[in-house]
C-alpha positions in Angstrom: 33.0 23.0 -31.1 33.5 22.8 -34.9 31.5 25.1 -37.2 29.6 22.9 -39.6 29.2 24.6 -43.6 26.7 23.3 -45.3 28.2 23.1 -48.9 25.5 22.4 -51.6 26.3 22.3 -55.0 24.0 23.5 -57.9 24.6 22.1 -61.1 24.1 23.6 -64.0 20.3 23.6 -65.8 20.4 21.3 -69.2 18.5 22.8 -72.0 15.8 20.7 -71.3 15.2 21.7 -67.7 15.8 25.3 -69.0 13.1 25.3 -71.9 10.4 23.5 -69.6 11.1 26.4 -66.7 10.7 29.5 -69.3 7.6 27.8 -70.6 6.1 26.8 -67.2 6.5 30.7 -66.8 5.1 31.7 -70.0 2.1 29.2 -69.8 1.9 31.2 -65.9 1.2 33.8 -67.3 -1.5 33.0 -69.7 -3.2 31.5 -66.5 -3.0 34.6 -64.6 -0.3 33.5 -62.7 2.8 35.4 -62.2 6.0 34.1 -64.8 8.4 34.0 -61.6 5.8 31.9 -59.8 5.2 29.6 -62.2 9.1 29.4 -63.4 10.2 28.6 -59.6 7.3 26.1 -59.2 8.6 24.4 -62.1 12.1 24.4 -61.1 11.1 22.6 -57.8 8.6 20.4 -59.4 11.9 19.1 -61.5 14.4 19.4 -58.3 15.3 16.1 -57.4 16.1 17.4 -53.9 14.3 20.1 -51.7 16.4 23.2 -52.6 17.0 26.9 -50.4 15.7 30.0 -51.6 19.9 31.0 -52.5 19.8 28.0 -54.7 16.6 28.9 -56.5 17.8 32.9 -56.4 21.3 31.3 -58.1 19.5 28.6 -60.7 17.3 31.1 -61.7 18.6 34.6 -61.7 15.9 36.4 -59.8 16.2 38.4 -56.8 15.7 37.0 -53.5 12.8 39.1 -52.5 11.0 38.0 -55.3 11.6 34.7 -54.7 10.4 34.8 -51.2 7.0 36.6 -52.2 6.4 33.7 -55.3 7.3 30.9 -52.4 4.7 32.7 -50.0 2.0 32.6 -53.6 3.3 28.7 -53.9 2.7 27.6 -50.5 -0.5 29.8 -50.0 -1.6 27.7 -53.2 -0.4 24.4 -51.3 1.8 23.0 -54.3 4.8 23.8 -52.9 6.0 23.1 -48.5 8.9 23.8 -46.8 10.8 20.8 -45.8 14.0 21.1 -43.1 17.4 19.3 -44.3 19.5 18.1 -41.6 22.7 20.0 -41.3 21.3 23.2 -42.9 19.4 26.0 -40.8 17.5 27.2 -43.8 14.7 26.7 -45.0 14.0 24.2 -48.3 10.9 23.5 -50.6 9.8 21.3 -52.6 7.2 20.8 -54.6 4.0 18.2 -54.5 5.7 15.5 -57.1 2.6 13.4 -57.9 0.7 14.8 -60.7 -2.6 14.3 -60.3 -2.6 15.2 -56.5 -1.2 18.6 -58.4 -3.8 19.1 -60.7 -6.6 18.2 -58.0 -4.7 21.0 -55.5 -4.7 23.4 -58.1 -8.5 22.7 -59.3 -9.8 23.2 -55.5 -7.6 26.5 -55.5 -9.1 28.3 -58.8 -12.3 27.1 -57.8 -11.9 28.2 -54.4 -10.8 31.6 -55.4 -12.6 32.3 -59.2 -15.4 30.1 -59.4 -17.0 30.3 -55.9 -17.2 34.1 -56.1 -18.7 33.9 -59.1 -21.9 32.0 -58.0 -21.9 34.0 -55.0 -22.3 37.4 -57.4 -24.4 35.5 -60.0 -26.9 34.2 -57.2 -26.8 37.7 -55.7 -27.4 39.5 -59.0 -30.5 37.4 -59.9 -31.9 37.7 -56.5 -31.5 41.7 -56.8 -32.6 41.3 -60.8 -36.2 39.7 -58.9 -37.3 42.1 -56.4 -35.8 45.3 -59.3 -37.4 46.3 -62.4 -34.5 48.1 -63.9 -33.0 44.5 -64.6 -34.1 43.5 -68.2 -35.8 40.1 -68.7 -32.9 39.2 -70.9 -30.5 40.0 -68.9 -32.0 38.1 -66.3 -32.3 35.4 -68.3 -28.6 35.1 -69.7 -27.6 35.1 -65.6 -29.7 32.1 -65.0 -28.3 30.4 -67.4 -24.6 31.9 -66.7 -25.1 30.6 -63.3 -26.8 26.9 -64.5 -23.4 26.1 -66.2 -21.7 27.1 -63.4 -23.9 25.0 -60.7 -23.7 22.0 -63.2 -19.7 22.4 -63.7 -19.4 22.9 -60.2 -21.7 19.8 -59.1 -19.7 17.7 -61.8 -16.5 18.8 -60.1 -17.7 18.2 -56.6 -18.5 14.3 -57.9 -15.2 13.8 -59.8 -13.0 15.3 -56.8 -14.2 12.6 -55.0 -13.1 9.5 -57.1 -10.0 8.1 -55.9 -6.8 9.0 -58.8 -6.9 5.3 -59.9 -10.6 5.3 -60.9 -10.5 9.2 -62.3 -7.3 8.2 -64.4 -9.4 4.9 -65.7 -12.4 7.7 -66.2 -10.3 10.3 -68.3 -8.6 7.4 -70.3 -12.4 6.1 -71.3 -12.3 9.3 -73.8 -14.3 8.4 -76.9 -14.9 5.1 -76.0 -17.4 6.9 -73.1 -18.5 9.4 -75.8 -19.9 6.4 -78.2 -21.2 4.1 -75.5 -23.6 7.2 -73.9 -24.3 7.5 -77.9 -23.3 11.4 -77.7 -20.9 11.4 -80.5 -21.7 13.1 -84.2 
């Protein structure tokens, strides 16, 4: 019986691929996600193969624990799935390649995680504000209305996550064409 090596090849990043990586991290960052998350997710979102955690370690220059916590944080968000290559024991990933399917995952995560807790607390809060009197009118008030923009974002979301990507890319394309038709431009 013959021992089988696996022998992948990494080639080196172009400047391109290595600008679009750092900023991927840096715009991470700004989102609140962490820059080696964001930097790995872009590297597999340009990968035109699944690659192994020693290849995104290599490619990248981070350390292999920290690339196996930011694949747990990818996977957890669903953008990224482990994907088996024949020959090869370990484990690859890759990331979701169609773009709007990507932006829709990532929409039902944040909103999952930072916009569903906050109408939990804002409905909570105004019930309590009700039955207290410590609770200024005012601030009362400035809840509702916190938590109207977030029912009416969230009912708006709810309606566009349901259009198939054909029709929502036709929607988003309508732009000011929309704008002057429903006569709401200045």
């Amino acid at each position: 019986m013959s021992d089988i090596s696996v022998v992948t090849e990494i080639k080196k990043m172009s400047p391109v691929e290595e600008k679009f990586i750092l900023h991927w991290g840096e715009m991470g960052v700004r989102w609140g996600i962490n820059r080696t998350v964001a930097q790995i997710h872009a590297l597999l979102f340009i990968a035109p193969k699944p690659m192994n955690a020693e290849e995104i370690c290599e490619e990248l220059g981070v350390a292999r624990s920290n690339v196996s916590n930011s694949l747990k944080e990818l996977q957890n968000w669903k953008i990224v799935k482990v994907v088996h290559v024949m020959g090869d024991r370990r484990d690859h990933f890759e990331s979701m390649k169609d773009v709007w399917e990507l932006f829709r995952v990532v929409l039902d995560e944040r909103k999952r995680r930072e916009i569903d807790p906050t109408l939990e607390i804002l409905r909570d809060c105004i019930a309590q504000a009700e039955k207290d009197k410590e609770t200024s009118e005012y601030t009362e008030q400035r809840l509702r209305e916190l938590q109207g923009f977030f029912e009416t974002t969230n009912s708006w979301y709810e309606q566009v996550r349901k259009l198939p990507v054909s029709a929502l890319t036709r929607f988003l394309k309508l732009g000011d064409k929309a704008v002057k038709l429903l006569g709401l431009g200045g």
